[in-house]
Every structure is written in C-alpha cells, then in structure tokens.
C-alpha positions in Angstrom: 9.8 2.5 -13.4 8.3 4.0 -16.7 5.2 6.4 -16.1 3.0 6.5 -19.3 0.5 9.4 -20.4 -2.5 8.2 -22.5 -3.6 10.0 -25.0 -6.2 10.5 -28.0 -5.1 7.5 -31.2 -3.5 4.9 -28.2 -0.5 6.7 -28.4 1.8 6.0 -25.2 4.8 8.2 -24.2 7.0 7.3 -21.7 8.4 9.9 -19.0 12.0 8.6 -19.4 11.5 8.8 -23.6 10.3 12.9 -23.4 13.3 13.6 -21.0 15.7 12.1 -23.2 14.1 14.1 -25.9 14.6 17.0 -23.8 18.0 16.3 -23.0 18.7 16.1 -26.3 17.7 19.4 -27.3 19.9 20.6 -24.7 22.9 19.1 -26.0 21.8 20.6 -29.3 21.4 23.9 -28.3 24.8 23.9 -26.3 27.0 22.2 -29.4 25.2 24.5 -32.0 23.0 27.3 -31.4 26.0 28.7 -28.4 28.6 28.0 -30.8 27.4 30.2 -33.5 26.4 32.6 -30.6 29.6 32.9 -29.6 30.7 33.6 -33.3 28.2 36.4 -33.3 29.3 38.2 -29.7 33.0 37.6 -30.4 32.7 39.4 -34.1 31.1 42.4 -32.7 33.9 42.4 -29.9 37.0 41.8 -32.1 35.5 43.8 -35.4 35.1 42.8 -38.8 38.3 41.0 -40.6 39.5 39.8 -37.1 40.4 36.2 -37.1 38.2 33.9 -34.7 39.2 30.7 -32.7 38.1 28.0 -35.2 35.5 25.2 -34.2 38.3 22.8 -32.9 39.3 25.2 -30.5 35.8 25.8 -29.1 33.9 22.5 -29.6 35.8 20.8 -26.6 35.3 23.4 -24.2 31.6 23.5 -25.3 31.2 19.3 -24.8 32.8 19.7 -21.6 30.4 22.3 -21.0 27.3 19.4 -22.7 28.1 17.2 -20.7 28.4 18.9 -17.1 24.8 20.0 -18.1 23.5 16.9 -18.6 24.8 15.2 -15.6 23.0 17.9 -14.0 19.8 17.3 -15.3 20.3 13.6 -15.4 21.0 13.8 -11.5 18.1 16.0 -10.9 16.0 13.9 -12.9 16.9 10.9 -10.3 16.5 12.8 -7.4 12.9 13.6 -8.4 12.0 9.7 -9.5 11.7 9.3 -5.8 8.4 11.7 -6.0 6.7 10.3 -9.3 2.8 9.8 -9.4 2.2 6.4 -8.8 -1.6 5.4 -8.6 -3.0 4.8 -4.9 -1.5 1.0 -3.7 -4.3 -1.4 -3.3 -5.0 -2.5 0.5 -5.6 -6.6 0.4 -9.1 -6.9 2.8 -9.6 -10.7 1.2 -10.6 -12.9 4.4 -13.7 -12.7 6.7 -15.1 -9.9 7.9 -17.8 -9.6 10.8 -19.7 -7.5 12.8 -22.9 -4.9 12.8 -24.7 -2.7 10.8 -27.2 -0.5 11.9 -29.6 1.1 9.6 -33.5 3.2 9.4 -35.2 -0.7 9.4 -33.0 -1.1 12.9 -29.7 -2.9 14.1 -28.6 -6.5 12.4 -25.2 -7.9 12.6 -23.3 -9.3 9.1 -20.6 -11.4 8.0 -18.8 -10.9 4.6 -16.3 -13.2 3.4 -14.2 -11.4 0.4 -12.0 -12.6 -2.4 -9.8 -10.0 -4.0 -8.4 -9.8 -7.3 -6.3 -6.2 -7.8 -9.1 -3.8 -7.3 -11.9 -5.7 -7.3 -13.9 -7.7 -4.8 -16.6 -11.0 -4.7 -17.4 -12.9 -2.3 -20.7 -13.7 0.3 -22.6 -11.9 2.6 -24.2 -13.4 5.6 -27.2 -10.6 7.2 -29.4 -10.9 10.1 -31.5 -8.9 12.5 -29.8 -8.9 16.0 -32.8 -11.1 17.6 -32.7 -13.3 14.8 -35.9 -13.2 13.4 -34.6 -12.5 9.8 -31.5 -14.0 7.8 -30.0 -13.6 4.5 -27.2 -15.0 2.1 -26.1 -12.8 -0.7 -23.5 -12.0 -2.9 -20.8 -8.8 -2.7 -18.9 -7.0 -5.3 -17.2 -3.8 -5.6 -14.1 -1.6 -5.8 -11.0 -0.7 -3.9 -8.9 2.1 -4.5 -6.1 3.0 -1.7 -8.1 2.7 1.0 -11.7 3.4 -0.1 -14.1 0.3 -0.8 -17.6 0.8 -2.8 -19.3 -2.1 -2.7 -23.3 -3.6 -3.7 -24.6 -6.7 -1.6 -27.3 -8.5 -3.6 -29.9 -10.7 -1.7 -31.6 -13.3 -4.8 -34.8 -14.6 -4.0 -34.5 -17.8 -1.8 -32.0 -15.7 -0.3 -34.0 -14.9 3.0 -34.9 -17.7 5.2 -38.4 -18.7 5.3 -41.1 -16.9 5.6 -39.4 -14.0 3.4 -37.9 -15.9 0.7 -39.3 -14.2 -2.1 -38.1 -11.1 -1.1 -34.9 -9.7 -2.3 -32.7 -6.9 -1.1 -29.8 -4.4 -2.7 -27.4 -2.6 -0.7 -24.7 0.1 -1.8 -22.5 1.8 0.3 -19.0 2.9 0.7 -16.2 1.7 3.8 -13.0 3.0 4.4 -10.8 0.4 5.7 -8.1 0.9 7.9 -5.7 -2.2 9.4 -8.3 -4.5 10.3 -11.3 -1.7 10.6 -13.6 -1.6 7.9 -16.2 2.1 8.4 -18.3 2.8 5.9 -22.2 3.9 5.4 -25.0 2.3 2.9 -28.9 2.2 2.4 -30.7 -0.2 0.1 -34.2 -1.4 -0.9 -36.1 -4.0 0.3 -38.5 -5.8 -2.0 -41.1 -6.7 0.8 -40.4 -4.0 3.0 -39.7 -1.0 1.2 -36.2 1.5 1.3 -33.9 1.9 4.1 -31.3 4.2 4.8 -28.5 6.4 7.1 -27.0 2.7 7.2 -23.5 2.4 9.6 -21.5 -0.3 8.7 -18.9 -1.3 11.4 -16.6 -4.3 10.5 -13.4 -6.5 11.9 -11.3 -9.0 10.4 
C-alpha cells in the first residue's frame, strides 16, 4: 500500500518511489564512489608506480557487496511496512440510535437514525421532553474520524409539534462512540426559549 505526501504545485510522491531513489544512491555510492576510494587507500598503501587490481577484479566483489546491502534495506524496509501511518479507520454507527440527553433546559430522551457514507453522517433526529410535553423532528449531519463523532441537529420550523412550531432549534456537540455506546456532550439555542447548555448525550444502538 502506497503512502503519498502532498505538497505545494499537486505534486505527489510515493513512499515506495523515494526509497527506491534511495536505494539507488546506495548502489551508486557502493559501485563508484567505494571503488575509486579504494584506488585512493590502496595507492597510498602500495606507493606510487605500484600496479593496482584493475576494475574487473574489484567490481564483483563490490556487486556482491551492492547487493547484500540492498537486500538489507529492502528487508528492513518490509519489516517496517507493518508500522506505516495509515489515517484513523472509520467506525460504521449507520442504524438507529436511542436513548437520553440531559441538558440546562432539563432531561428529554432522543432517537437518531444515521446513514453513513465514509466519514460523514445524515440522517433524522427524533427529541422530546421525558413527560412529553414537547417533540421535535430534525435533521443530523456531521463527521466521524476513528472513533470521535461531531455532529449539528437542526430543528426547521414546523419541526416542533404544536403549540411550538415556529420555533426552531440547533444543536452541536461531540460523542465518542464505542461498540454500541455513543458518549458525547452538546448545547444549542432555542429560538423560543433561549440557549442551553452542559448537554450529556447518552446513546445505544
């Protein structure tokens, strides 16, 4: 699996395409910057005038030496794909949801029923005070990465049952979810009755 760096112009670069470029500049440095190295250390050994093995003699032993190295680095390479930096996996919470919230305006119980595409979530919202004096229907959006879920319920007018449908409602919170736990805390506004906060969300699938 290819891991790709963005940067500035669109430009991509592939992990696997800078190691081979490093790899290569191994090879290169072992077949001819050693090499003449060698020439160097062995004329100031011999002394000037001294004949020297010639290239056929030494380039074998110096791609048997290339290649030892690069299995090396190829195997280390693969032992350390296990460990690459992937991105947080998505959890799937698509199904219904239900159970309470509790909040500065008082306790209510809700009901959310989420599709999922990737990371992000829709679906509908189903609120109501625990004696059932108010309901609403709205809409939920949001964001799941790994495990954490931010999310925005939006209550339309005609979205509370009567006498309170003109009011409307927004709520933003974040949940962790965990199996079939959803945690999490909001606050919102009301239209008709003002803020609310220190929300505690508390829902089961």
């Amino acid at each position: 699996m290819l891991i790709y760096m963005k940067l500035t112009g669109n430009v991509e670069i592939s992990l696997y395409g800078l190691t081979m470029v490093f790899l290569r500049l191994i090879l290169v440095h072992i077949n001819y910057v050693m090499p003449q190295s060698w020439v160097r250390d062995s004329i100031r050994s011999r002394g000037a005038g001294k004949p020297l093995p010639g290239p056929r003699l030494m380039r074998p032993h110096m791609k048997q030496y290339s290649w030892i190295a690069l299995l090396g680095i190829l195997m280390a390479f693969v032992s350390c794909g296990g460990d690459s930096v992937t991105g947080p996996q998505v959890v799937n919470i698509a199904g219904v949801w239900s159970g309470t919230g509790v909040d500065s305006s008082g306790p209510g119980i809700m009901t959310w029923d989420i599709q999922q595409s990737g990371g992000t979530i829709s679906g509908t919202v189903t609120a109501a005070t625990t004696q059932g004096t108010v309901t609403g229907h709205g809409t939920l959006s949001g964001q799941i990465t790994g495990t954490t879920l931010a999310f925005t319920i939006t209550i339309s007018p005609g979205g509370f049952a009567p006498p309170f449908e003109s009011c409307t409602a927004t709520i933003t919170g974040s949940a962790q979810v965990s199996g079939s736990s959803l945690q999490g805390t909001y606050g919102g506004t009301n239209s008709c009755t003002g803020s609310f906060s220190d929300g505690q969300l508390s829902l089961h699938k």
